[in-house]
MARMARRO-341292 format. One record per residue (C-alpha): residue number from 1; chain; x, y, z; residue in one letter. Coordinates in Angstrom, 2 decimals. Layout:
# residues N
[atom NUM, 'A', [X, Y, Z], 'A'] ...
***
This chain:
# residues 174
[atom 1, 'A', [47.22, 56.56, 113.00], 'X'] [atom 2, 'A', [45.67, 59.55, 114.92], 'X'] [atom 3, 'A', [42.82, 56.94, 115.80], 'X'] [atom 4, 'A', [45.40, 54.64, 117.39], 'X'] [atom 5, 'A', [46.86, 57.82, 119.55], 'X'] [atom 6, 'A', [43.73, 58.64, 121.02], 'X'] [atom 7, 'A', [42.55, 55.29, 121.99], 'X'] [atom 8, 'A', [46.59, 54.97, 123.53], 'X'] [atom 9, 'A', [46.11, 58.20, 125.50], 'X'] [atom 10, 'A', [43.39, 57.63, 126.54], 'X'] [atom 11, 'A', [44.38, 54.31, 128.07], 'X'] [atom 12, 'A', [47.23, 55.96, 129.95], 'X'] [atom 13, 'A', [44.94, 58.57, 131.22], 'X'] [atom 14, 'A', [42.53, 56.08, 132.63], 'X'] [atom 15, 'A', [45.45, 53.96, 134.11], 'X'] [atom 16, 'A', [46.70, 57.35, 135.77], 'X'] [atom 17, 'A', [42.70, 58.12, 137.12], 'X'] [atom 18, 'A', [42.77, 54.49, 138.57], 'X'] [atom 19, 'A', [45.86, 54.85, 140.58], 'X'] [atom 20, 'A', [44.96, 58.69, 141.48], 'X'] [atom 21, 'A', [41.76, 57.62, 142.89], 'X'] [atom 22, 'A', [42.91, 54.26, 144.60], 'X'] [atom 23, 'A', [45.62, 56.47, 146.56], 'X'] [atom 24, 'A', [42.97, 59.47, 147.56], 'X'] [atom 25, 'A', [40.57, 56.61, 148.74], 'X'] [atom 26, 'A', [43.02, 54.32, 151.08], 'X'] [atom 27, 'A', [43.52, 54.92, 154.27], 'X'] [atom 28, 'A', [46.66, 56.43, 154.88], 'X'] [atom 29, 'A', [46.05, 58.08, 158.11], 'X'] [atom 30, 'A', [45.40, 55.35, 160.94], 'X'] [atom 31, 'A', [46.97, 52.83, 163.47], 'X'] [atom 32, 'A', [48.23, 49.69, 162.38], 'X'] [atom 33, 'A', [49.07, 46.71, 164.72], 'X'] [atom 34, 'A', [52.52, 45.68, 163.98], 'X'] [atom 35, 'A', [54.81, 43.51, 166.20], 'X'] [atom 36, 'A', [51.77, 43.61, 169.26], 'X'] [atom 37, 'A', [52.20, 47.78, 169.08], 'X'] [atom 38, 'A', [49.98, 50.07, 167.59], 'X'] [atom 39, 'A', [52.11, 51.94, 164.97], 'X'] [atom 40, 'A', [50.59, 55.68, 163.69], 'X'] [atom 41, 'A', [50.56, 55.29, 159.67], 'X'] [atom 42, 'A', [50.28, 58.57, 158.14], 'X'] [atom 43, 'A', [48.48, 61.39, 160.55], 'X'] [atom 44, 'A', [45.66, 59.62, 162.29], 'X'] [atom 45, 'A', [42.99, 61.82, 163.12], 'X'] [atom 46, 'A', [41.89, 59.47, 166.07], 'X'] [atom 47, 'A', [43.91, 59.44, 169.12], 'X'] [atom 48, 'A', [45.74, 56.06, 169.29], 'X'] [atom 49, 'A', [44.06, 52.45, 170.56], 'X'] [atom 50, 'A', [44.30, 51.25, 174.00], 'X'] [atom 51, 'A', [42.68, 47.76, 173.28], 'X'] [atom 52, 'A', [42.85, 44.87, 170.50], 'X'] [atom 53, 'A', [46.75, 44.71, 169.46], 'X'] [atom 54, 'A', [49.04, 42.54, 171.13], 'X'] [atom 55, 'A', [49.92, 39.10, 172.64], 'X'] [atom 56, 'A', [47.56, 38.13, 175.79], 'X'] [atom 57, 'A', [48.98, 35.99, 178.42], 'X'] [atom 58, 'A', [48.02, 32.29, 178.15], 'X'] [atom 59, 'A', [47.97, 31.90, 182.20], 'X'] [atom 60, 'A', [45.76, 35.06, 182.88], 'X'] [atom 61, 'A', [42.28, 33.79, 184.16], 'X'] [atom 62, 'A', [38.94, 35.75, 183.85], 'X'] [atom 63, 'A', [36.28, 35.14, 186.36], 'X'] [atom 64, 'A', [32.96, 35.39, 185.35], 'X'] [atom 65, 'A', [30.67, 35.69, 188.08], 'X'] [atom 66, 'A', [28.41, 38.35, 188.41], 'X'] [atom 67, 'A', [28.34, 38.83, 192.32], 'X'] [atom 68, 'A', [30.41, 37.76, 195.19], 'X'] [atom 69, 'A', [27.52, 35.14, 196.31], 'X'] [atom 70, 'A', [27.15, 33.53, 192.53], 'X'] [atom 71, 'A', [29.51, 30.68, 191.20], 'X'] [atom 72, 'A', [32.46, 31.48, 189.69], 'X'] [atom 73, 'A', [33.50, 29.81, 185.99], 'X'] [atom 74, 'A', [36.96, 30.28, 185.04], 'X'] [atom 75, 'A', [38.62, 30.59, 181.70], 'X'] [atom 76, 'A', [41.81, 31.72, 180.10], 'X'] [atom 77, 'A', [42.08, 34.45, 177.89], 'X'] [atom 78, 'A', [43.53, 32.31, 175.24], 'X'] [atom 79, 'A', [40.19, 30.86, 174.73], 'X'] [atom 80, 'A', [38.85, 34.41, 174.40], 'X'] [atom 81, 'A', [37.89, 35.82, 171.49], 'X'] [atom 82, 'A', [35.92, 38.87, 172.28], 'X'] [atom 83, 'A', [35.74, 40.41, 176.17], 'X'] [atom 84, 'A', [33.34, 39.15, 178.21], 'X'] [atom 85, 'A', [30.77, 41.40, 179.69], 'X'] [atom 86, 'A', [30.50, 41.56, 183.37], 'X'] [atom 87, 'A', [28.31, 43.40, 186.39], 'X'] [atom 88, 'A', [30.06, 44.30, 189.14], 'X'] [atom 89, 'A', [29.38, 45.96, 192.63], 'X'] [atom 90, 'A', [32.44, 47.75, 194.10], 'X'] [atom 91, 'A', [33.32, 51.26, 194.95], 'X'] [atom 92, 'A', [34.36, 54.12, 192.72], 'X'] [atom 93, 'A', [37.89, 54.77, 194.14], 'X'] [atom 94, 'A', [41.45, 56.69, 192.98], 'X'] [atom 95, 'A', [43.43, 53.40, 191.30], 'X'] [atom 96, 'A', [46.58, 52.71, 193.36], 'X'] [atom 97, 'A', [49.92, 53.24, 191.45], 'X'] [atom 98, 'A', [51.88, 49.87, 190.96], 'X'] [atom 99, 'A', [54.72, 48.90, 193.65], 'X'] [atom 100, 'A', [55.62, 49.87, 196.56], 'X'] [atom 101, 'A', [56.51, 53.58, 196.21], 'X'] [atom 102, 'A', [54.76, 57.11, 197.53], 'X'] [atom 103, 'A', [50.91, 57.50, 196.32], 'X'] [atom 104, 'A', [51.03, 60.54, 194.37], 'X'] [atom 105, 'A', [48.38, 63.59, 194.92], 'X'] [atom 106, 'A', [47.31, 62.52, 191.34], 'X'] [atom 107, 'A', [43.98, 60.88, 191.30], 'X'] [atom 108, 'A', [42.81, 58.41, 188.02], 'X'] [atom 109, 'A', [39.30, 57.76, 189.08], 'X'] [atom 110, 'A', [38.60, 53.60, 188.90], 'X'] [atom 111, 'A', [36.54, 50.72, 190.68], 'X'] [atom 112, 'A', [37.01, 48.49, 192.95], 'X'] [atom 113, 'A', [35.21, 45.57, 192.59], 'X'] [atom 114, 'A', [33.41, 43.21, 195.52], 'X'] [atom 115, 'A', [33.80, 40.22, 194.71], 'X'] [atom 116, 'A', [37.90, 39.89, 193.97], 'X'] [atom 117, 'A', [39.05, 42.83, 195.62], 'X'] [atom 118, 'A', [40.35, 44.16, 192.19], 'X'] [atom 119, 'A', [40.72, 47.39, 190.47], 'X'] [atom 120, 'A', [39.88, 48.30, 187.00], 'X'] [atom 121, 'A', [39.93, 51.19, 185.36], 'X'] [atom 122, 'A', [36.63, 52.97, 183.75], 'X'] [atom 123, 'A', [36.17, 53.53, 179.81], 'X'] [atom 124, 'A', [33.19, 55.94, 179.89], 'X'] [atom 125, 'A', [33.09, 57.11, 176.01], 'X'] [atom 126, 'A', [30.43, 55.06, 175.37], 'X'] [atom 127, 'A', [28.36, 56.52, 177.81], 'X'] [atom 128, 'A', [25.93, 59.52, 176.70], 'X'] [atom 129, 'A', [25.71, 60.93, 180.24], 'X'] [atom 130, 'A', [28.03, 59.56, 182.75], 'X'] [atom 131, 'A', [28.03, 61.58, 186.31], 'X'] [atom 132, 'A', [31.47, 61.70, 188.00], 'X'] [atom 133, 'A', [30.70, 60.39, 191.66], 'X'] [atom 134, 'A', [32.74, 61.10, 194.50], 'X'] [atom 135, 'A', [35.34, 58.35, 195.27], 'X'] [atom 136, 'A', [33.95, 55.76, 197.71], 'X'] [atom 137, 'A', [30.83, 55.74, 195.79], 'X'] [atom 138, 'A', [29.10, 51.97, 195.75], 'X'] [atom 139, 'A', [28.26, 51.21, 192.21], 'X'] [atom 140, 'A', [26.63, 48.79, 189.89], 'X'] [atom 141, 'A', [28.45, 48.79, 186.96], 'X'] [atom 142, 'A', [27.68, 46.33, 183.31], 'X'] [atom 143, 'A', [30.65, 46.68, 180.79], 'X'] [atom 144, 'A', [33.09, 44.81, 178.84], 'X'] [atom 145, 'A', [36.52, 43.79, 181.00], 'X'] [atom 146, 'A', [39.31, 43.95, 178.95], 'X'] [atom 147, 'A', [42.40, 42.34, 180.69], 'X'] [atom 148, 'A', [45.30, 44.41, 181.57], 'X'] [atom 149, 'A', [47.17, 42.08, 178.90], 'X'] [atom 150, 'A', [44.84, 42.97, 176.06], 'X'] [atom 151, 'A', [45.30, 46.73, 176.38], 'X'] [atom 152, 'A', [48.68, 48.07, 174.26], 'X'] [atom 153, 'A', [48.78, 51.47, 175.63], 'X'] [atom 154, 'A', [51.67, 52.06, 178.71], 'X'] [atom 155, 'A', [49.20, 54.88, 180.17], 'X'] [atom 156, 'A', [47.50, 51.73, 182.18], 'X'] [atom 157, 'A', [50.40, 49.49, 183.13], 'X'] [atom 158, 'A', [51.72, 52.63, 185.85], 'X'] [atom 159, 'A', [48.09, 51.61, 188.25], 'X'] [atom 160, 'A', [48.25, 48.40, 189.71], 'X'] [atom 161, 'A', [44.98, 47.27, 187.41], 'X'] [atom 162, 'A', [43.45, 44.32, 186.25], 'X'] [atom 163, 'A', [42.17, 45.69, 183.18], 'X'] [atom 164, 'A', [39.53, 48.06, 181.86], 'X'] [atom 165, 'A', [35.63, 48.32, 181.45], 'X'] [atom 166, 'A', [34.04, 49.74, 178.88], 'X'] [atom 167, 'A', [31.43, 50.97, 180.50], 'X'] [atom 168, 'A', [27.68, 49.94, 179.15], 'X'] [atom 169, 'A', [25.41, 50.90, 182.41], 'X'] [atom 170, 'A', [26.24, 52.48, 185.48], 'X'] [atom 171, 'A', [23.80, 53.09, 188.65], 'X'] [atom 172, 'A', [24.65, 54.39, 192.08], 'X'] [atom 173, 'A', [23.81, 51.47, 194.69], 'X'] [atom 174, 'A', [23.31, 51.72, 198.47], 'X'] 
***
């Protein structure tokens, strides 16, 4: 009888270890796409995703050229899976607020690239030692583009952008 006890006690303490330790070890703390909105789950210790949650546009078209002079190759985002990577000439400019209201003093540094006359705003966390230029800088830049449809945060929608790039390279041009 006593042997029966232990071996049913210790059972129950080994189901209660397994579910003690499968709570402690999932991640409760993090964003969670839900309903094309990235929902905070717990208390995230990473400051919530601009990119990779959400419905993208079936119409919106992606150029892929590299300079004004090369040939351009279209394709929709739909057939998309991963951002393309792009170099682009253009200046480093303050974006321009969306509609037709007063600029603000406020100034979100972005480009402006050559060859569609389009703005985009800069992700520089990837870079180890990125150099604020002043506006009206020309640059060569190589990043990802993420369309303006991919990206779930409102922060972006308020400057009349056509996405962001991450940036991978940048170098000051003449």
């Amino acid at each position: 009888m006593g042997r029966k006890i232990l071996i049913l006690s210790l059972l129950v303490l080994g189901i209660f270890s397994t579910i003690f330790w499968l709570k402690l070890l999932s991640p409760e703390d993090d964003w969670r796409c839900e309903k094309n909105e990235w929902v905070k789950h717990g208390s995230p210790s990473t400051p919530k995703p601009i990119f990779g949650c959400g419905k993208i546009a079936n119409e919106l078209t992606t150029s892929t050229a590299q300079s004004p002079e090369a040939p351009t190759t279209t394709s929709t985002v739909s057939d998309i899976i991963v951002p393309k990577i792009a170099t682009l000439t253009g200046l480093y400019v303050c974006l321009p607020a969306q509609g037709d209201g007063p600029q603000t003093m406020e100034c979100a540094l972005g480009f402006l690239a050559d060859r569609d006359q389009s703005y985009y705003a800069l992700d520089t966390n990837s870079l180890k030692n990125y150099i604020i230029y002043p506006t009206g800088t020309r640059l060569k830049i190589t990043g990802s583009v993420y369309p303006i449809e991919m990206i779930s945060s409102n922060v972006w929608k308020k400057y009349n952008i056509k996405g962001i790039i991450k940036l991978n390279q940048v170098e000051e041009i003449d």
